[in-house]
N, C-alpha and C positions, 0 to 999 in steps of 0.2 A: 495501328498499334492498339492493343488490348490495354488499355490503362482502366478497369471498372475496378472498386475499392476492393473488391475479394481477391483480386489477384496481386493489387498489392500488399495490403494488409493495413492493420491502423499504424504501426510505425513508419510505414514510409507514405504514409497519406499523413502524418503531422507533422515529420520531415520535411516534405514539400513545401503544406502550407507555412509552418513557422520560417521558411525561406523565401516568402514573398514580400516585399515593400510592408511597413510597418512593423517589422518586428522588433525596430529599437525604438528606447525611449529613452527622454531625461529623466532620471534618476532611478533607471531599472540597473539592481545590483545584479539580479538571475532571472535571467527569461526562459521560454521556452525549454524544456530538456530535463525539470527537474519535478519536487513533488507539489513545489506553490513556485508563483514569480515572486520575488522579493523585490520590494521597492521603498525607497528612503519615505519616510512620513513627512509631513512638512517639517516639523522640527526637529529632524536629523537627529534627535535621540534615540531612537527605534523605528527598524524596518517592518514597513505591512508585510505580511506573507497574503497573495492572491491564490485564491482555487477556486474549483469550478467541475461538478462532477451530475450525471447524470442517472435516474435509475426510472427504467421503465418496463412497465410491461411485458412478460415472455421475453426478457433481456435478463434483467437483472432479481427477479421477482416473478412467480407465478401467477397467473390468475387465481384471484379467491384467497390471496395470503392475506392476513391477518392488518390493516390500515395501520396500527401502531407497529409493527413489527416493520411498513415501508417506510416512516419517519423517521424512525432509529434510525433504519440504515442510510439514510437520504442527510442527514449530518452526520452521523457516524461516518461516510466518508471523506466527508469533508473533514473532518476531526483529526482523521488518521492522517489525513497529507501535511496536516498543521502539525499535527503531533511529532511526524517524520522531521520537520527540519526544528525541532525544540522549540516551538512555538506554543500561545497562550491565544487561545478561539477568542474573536470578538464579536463581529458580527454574523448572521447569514439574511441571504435572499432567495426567496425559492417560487419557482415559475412552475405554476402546472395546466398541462393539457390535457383534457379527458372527454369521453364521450357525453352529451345532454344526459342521455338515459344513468348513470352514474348517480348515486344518493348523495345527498349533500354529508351527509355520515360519515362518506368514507373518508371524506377532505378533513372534516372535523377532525377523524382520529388520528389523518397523516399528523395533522399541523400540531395537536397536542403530544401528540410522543416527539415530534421536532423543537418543540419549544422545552420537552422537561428534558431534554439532553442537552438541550444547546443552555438551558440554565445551569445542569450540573456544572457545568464548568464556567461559567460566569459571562457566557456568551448569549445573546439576545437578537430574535429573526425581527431584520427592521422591515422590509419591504420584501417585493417579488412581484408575479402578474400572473393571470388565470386567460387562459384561452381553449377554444371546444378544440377536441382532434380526436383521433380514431381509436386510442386507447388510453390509457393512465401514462403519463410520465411525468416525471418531476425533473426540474433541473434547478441546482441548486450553487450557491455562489458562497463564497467564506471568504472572512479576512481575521487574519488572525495578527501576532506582531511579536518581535525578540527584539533585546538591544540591539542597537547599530552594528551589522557587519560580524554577528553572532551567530545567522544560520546556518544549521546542517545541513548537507547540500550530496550529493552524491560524489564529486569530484573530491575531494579532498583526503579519498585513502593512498597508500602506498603500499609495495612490495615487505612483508613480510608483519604487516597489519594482522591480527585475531578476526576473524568474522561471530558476531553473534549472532543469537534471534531469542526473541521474547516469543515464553510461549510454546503450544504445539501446533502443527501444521499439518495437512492435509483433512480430506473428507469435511469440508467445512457445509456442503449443502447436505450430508448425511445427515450431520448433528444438529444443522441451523445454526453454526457460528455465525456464515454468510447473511444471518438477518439480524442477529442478535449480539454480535461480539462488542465488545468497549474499544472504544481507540483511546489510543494509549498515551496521550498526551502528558501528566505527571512523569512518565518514564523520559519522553521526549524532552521535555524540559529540564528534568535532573541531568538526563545524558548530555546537554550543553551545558549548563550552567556550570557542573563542575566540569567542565571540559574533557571526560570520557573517550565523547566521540567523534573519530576520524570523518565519519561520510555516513550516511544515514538512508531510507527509503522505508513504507511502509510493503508490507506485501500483502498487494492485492491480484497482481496477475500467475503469481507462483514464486517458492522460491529461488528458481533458478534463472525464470525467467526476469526478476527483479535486481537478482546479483547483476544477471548481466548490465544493464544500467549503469550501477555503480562501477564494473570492469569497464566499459564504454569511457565512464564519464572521467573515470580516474588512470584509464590507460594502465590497467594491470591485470592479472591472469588472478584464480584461487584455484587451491586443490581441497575440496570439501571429504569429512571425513561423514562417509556412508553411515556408520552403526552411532554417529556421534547427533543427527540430525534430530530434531526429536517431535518423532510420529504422534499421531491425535491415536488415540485408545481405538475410537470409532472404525478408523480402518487395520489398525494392525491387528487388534483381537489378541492380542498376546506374541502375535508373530514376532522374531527378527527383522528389522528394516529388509534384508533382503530373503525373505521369505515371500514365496508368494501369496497373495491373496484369494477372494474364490473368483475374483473378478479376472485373474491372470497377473493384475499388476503387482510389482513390488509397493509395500508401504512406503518405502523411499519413494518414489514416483510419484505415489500420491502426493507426498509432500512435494515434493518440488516445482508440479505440475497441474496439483488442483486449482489450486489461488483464493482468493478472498476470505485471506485468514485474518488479515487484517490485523500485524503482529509486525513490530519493528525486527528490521535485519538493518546490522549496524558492524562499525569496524572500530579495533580498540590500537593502537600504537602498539606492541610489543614490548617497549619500556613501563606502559602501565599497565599491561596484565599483569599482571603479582598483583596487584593489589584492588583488581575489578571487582571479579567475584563477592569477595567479602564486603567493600563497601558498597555492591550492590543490596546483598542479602540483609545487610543492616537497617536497608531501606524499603525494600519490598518482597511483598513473599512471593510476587508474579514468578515465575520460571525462567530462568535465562540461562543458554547454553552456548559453550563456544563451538564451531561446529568445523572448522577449519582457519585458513591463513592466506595471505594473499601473494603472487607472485607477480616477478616480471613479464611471463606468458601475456602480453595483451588481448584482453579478450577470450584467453581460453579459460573452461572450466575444465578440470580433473577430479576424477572421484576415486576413492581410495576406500579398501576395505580397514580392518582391526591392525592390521598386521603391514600396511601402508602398501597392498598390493592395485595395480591401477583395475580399476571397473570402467568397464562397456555400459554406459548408462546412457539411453538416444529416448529424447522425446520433447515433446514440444509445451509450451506455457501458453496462457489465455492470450489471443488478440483478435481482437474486435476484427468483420469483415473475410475473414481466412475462412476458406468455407471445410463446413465439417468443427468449425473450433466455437461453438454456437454454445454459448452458457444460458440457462436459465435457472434460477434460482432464487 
């Protein structure tokens, strides 16, 4: 049997492993499956949120990018996954391997653009560990925390839920969102606090491919509205979402299927839409669009033009391992 990781892919190689011995624990509220594990803190007034996220070399980052430009993004991921479930950054640790030849410069510039993000928000890198290896990676660890029994989670939308998204989407290695973007943590925490949102995810693989997740995880369909999606300038050029580009693709596609925009995609009840929008707008000037709704269809997505006619949209989202789906950035 052919079982090498490119033929399965990273979901069914995390699949697997989160189904072997140790996947449960005392006091894990969400393990495996989601954007952090949640687990009760000792004094059961607030849950840790755990993550854990890596960026390396001709993966996630070019050779010759810019050292503070890989520390942003080296908590900035981490950020984002915190962000996703309304969570509040506390600590990071972050492990790096690099080649001898390597200047001590570049580690210097990772770790200070990792430490002036991770203070923006009032979080602080306690520990980590350094080992030689064959190129640059980093791998880094977060804990962040929400009241008891208060995280956003992906499970928790239902049929005929609003889908939103902070933000616009697609051509993010065009513009350098991909190394530069903010995670959006204040959002993530307003969107729980006042109890907004349904189910929550950041999108980093795409965002079609991250909805899906959420349809997974909450056992429902959506029918997203095409012209409603809202494309990054960088790829549409002025175009129509379904206009084509010079590259062939539609902007829609871009959006759905670039990934690492690193922009909440979140679901709102349908009894409190009326009154989203505007108590968003009172709060923030970020960009927030409703982009569709959710059905009972499990697991399907539907795409719809202006005029609610169904669209042919086929293509695929970032995953690790799948050969040919190879990001660098």
């Amino acid at each position: 049997m052919d079982e090498r990781l490119e033929r399965l892919g990273e979901r069914e190689v995390i699949r697997r492993l989160t189904a072997l011995p140790g996947g449960e624990a005392g006091g894990m509220r969400t393990g495996p499956g989601d954007d952090c594990a949640v687990v009760e803190s000792p004094g059961r007034a607030e849950d840790w949120l755990l993550t854990s996220d890596p960026v390396i070399e001709g993966v996630h980052f070019l050779p010759g990018t810019e050292a503070e430009r890989i520390g942003h993004k080296l908590v900035g991921r981490l950020f984002s996954d915190i962000a996703a479930m309304g969570g509040e950054p506390l600590w990071v640790l972050i492990d790096v391997a690099a080649p001898g030849e390597t200047q001590f410069g570049v580690l210097e510039g990772i770790y200070r653009a990792a430490g002036d993000l991770a203070e923006k928000y009032g979080a602080g890198i306690v520990g980590g560990d350094t080992s030689a290896g064959e190129r640059l990676a980093l791998h880094g660890f977060a804990v962040g925390r929400v009241p008891a029994g208060t995280a956003l989670t992906r499970a928790g939308a239902r049929a005929g839920d609003r889908i939103y998204v902070t933000g616009e989407l697609g051509g993010s290695l065009q513009s350098g969102r991909h190394l530069d973007f903010e995670p959006r943590i204040a959002e993530g925490i307003w969107l729980r606090s006042e109890g907004w949102a349904s189910s929550a995810i950041d999108i980093s693989d795409g965002l079609a491919g991250d909805l899906a997740h959420i349809l997974e995880s909450s056992g429902v369909g959506a029918v997203l509205d095409a012209a409603a999606v809202p494309v990054s300038a960088v790829v549409s050029e002025g175009r129509g979402n379904l206009e084509r580009c010079a590259d062939g693709l539609l902007p829609l596609e871009h959006a759905l299927f670039d990934g690492e925009d690193f922009e909440l995609l979140f679901t709102v009840h349908p009894e409190r839409e009326r009154f989203f929008i505007s108590a968003w707008q009172n709060v923030f000037d970020l960009r927030c669009t409703c982009i569709g709704y959710l059905t009972k269809k499990a697991r399907v997505i539907e795409y719809v033009d202006e005029v609610g006619r169904a669209l042919n949209i086929r293509g695929e989202s970032h995953e690790h391992f799948r050969k040919g789906r190879a990001r660098t950035g």
